[in-house]
N, C-alpha and C positions, 0 to 999 in steps of 0.2 A: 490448443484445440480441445475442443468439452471429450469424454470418455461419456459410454453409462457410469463408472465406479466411481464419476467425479464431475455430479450431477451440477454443481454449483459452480463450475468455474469458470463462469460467466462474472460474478462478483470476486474481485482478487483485495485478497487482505495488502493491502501496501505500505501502510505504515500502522505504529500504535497510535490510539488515542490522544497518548499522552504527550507525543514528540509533538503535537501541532497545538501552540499554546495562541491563544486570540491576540493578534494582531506583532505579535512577538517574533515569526521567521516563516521562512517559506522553505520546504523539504523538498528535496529533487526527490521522483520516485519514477518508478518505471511497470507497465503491465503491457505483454505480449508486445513487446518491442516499443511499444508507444510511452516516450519519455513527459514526463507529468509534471506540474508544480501543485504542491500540495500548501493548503495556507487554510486559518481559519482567520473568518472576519470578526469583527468589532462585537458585534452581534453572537458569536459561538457557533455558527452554522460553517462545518468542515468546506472545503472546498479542492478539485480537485479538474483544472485546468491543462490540456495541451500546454508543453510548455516551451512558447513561441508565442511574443509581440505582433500581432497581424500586422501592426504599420511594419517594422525592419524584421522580424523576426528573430530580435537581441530575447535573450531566456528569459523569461517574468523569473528565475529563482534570484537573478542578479538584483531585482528591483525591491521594493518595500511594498507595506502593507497601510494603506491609508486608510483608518475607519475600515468602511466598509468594500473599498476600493481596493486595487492593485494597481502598481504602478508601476511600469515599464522603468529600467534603469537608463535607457537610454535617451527617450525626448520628453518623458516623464508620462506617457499619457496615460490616461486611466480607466480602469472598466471597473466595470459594476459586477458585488460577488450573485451572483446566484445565475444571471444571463449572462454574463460575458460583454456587457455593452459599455462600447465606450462612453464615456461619460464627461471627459474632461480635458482638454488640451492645454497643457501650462502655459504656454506659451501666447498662444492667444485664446484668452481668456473671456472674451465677449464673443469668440464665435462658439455658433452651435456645433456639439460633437456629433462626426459624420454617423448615420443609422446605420448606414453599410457595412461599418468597423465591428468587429467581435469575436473577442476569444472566444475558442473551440475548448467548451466545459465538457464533464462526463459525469457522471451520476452518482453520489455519495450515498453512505451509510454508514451507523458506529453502530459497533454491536461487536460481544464478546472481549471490550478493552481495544478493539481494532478499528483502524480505517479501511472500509470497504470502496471500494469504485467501480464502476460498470461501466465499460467503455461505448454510452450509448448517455446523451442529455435526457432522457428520460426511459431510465432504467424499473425493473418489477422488483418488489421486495425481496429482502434478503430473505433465503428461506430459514427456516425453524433451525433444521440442523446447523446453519451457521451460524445465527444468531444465540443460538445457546450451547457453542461449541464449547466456550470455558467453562466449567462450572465457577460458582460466587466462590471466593475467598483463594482463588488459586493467583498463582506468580507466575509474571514473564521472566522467562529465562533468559534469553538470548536471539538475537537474528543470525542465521547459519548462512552462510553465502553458500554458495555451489555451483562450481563449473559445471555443472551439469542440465540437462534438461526436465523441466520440471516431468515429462512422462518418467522420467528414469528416477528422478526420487520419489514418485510415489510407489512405480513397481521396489523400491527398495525397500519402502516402508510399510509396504505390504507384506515383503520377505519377512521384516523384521514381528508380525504379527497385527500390524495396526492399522486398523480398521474407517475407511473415508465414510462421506467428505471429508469430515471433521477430524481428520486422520492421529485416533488416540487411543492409544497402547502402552506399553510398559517401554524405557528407556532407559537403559542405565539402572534398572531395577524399580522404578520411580514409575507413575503413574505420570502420564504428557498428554497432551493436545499439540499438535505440529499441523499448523497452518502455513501451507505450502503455495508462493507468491510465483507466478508464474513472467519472469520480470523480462526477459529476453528470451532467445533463441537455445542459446547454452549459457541459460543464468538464469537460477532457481536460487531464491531465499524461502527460508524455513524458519518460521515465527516460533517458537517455542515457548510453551505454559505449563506448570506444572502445580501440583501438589506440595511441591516439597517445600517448605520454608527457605526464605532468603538467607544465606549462609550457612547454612546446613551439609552436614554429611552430604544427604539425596541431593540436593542443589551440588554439591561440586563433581559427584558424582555423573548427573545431566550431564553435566558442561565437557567431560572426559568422551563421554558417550558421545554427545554431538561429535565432537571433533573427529575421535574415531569413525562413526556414521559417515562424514564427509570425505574423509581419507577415502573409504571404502566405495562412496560413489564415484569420487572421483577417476579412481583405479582402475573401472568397469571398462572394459574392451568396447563395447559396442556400447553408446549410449542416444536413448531414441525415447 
């Protein structure tokens, strides 16, 4: 559910960038309970589909990435990346693909090293503050899992001094950006970006810090 202090959580960062390589795999992902397949096409345009075959409802992350297509793993059919239309029936191969048929897409953006989604086929731009939530030359740190609800880590990271959307503050001594995935009910992931150099003091330090951070939400009596 959107807050005022977290003006943008309509766009949920769900995966990085870099996890979805063109035509290479398909990523399960999840935002407000809606479980997603994430893939890029042939083409380099991210994509971020319901993830459910409208013919049986077998998971498009079981299936492959053809070109520009997706392909169900089950009777192989295929949709087209950017509408959801089927396009292709292996099987019989001289009939027309039904119009009728069509993956339920939702709205992509890449911005700040992240895959953005909106769970709406045509979503408004990401705004500013997320879009330039990393600053240039900073590091992913880690994805922090969390039995918790994503309101309850952001009140935590609030405690901790740090300040939304883009929710970035000192961690671990370290200067962070924590982009906060709202993936389920009580399951929040925590993108983490930093300042600090890969293998570095401050970097091992982060990684102490999240864990801790996580312990600490988890422990919380009431979590809402």
């Amino acid at each position: 559910m959107n807050t005022p202090e977290n003006t943008a959580a309509t766009w949920h960062p769900v995966a990085r960038s870099a996890d979805l390589r063109p035509g290479a795999n398909i990523v399960a992902g999840f935002a407000e309970g809606q479980e997603l397949a994430l893939w890029r096409a042939a083409d380099g345009t991210a994509q971020a589909w319901e993830n459910r075959c409208p013919h049986r409802s077998v998971r498009f992350t079981l299936g492959q990435v053809i070109d520009n297509r997706l392909a169900c793993a089950y009777h192989g059919w295929q949709y087209e990346a950017g509408s959801g239309q089927c396009a292709s029936i292996p099987a019989h191969p001289a009939m027309q693909a039904p119009r009728n048929v069509c993956a339920k897409t939702f709205g992509t953006a890449e911005a700040a090293g992240m895959l953005w989604v909106h769970l709406s086929p045509e979503a408004p731009p990401v705004p500013d503050e997320l879009r330039n939530a990393v600053p240039a030359g900073w590091h992913f740190c880690r994805t922090l899992t969390v039995r918790a609800s994503a309101g309850t880590v952001r009140k935590e990271l609030a405690r901790h001094g740090m300040a939304s959307p883009a929710w970035r503050g000192r961690l671990g001594g370290t200067e962070t950006v924590a982009l906060i995935l709202d993936a389920q009910t009580r399951l929040a992931f925590i993108h983490l970006w930093t300042e600090a150099a890969p293998g570095s003091a401050a970097m091992k330090a982060l990684h102490a810090a999240a864990r801790q951070l996580r312990t600490d939400i988890e422990a919380l009596p009431h979590q809402g």
